[in-house]
C-alpha positions in Angstrom: -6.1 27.6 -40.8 -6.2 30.9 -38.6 -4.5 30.6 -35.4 -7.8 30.4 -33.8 -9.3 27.5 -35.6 -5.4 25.6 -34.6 -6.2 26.9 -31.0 -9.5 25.0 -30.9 -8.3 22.0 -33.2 -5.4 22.0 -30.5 -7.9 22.5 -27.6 -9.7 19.5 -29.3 -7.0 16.8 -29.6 -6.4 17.3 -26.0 -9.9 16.8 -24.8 -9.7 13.5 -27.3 -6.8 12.7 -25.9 -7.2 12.9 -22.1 -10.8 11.1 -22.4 -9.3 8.0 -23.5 -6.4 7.6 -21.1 -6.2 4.5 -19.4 -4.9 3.6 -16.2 -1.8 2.1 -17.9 -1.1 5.2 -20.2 -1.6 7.6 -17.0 1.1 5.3 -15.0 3.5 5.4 -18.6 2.9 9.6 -18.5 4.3 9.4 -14.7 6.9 7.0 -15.3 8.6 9.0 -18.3 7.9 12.0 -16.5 9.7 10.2 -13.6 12.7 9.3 -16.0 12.7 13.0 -17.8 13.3 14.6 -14.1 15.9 12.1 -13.2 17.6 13.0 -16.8 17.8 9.1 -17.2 17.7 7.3 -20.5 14.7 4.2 -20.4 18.5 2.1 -20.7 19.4 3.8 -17.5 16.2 4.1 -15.7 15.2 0.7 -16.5 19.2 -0.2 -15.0 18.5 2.2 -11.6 14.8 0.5 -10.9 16.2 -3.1 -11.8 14.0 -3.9 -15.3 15.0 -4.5 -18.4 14.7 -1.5 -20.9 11.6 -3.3 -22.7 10.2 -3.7 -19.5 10.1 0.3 -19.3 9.3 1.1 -23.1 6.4 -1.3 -22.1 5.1 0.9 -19.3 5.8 4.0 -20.7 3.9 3.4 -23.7 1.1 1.4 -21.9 1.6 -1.3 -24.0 0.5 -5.0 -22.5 -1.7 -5.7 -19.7 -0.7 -5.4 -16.6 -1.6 -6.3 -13.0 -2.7 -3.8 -10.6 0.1 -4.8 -8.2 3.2 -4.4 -11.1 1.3 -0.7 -11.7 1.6 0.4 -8.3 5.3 -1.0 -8.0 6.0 0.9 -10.9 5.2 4.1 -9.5 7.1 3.4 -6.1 9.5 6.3 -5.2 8.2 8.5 -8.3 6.2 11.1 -6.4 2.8 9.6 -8.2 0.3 7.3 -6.9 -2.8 5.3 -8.1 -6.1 6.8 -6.3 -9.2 5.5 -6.6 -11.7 8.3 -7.9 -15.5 8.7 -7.6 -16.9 10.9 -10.4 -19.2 13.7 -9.1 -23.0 13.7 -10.2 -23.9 16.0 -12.9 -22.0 16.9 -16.8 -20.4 19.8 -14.7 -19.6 18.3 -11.1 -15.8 17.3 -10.4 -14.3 13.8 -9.8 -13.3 13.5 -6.1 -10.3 11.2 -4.6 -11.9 8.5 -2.2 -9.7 8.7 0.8 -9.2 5.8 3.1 -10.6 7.2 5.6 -14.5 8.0 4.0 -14.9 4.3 4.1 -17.1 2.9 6.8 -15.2 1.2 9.7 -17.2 -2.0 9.3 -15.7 -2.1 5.8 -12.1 -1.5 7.0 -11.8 -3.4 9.8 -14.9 -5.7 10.4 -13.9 -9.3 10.0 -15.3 -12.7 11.1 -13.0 -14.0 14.3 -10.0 -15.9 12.8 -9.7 -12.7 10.7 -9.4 -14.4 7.4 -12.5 -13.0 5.4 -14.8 -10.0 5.8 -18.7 -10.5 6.6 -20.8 -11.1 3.9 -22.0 -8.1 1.9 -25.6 -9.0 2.2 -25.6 -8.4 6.0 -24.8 -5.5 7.8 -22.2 -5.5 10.4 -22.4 -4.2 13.6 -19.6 -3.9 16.5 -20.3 -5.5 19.7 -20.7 -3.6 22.4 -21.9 -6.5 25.0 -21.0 -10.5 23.6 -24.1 -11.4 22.6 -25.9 -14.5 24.8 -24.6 -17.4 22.4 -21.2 -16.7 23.0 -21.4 -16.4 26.7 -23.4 -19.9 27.0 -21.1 -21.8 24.0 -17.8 -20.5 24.3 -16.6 -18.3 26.9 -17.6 -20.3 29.9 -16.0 -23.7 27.9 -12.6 -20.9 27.1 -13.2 -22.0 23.8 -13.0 -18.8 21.8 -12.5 -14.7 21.7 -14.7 -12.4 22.0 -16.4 -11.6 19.4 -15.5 -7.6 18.3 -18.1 -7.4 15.2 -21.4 -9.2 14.6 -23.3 -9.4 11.0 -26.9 -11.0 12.1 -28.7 -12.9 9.4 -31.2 -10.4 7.5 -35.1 -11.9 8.7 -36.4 -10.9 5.0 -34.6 -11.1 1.9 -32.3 -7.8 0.9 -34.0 -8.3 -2.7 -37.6 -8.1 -3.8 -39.1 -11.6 -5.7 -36.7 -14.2 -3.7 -37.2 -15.9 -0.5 -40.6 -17.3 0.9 -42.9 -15.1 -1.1 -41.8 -16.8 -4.5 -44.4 -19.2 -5.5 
């Protein structure tokens, strides 16, 4: 082979290679890359972080399945961090990092009173300005609840076409 045809073979593998990275072998590349800074051994890294040393072969080679939350605990105090990624539109146009702050606010914060679930993803939620009449009439004038900071009104028509009323 000439040096250019190992160039592009070269140029090749790599291309192979990085298209079929999964989240786990991206999270094994940082952690070795991690341990190779630190000068560590997997025996000794695996001893600093508290895991056993299969534990860390495991990661490293992105062997198993693991859950999101031991992924992200891996990576604490290695400089790297999962993102989530949205991928541009178009062959050429480049993946972008979703911040946490391009979300919309009823999405972040928006949740029914007690705070224990978000509103339903078939309505869209609004923040109250003014309590709406209900409340005023049922609950603040018997003290029996908060003021409501986020309101998701039932949709009049159905969100998709061929359910609801019109089907026969």
């Amino acid at each position: 082979m000439t040096p250019e045809q190992h160039a592009a073979q070269r140029a090749a593998d790599i291309d192979r290679a990085t298209g079929s990275l999964t989240v786990a072998d991206s999270v094994g590349l940082a952690l070795r890359d991690h341990r190779r800074r630190l000068g560590l051994s997997q025996r000794a890294y695996a001893a600093m972080r508290g895991w056993s040393a299969s534990y860390i072969a495991r990661l490293e080679t992105g062997s198993g399945r693991y859950a999101l939350d031991d992924l992200v605990e891996a990576l604490e105090g290695t400089g790297f961090y999962l993102a989530l990624v949205q991928r541009g539109e178009g062959a050429s146009a480049a993946a972008e990092i979703v911040e946490p702050a391009s979300w919309p606010e009823t999405e972040l914060v928006a949740r029914v009173r007690d705070g224990s679930r978000r509103f339903p993803a078939h309505h869209e939620t609004r923040a109250v300005t003014n309590p709406p009449n209900w409340w005023w009439h049922r609950e603040f004038f018997h003290g029996v609840g908060p003021e409501p900071r986020w309101y998701a009104p039932r949709p009049t028509e159905s969100p998709w076409p061929g359910t609801g009323d019109d089907v026969a």
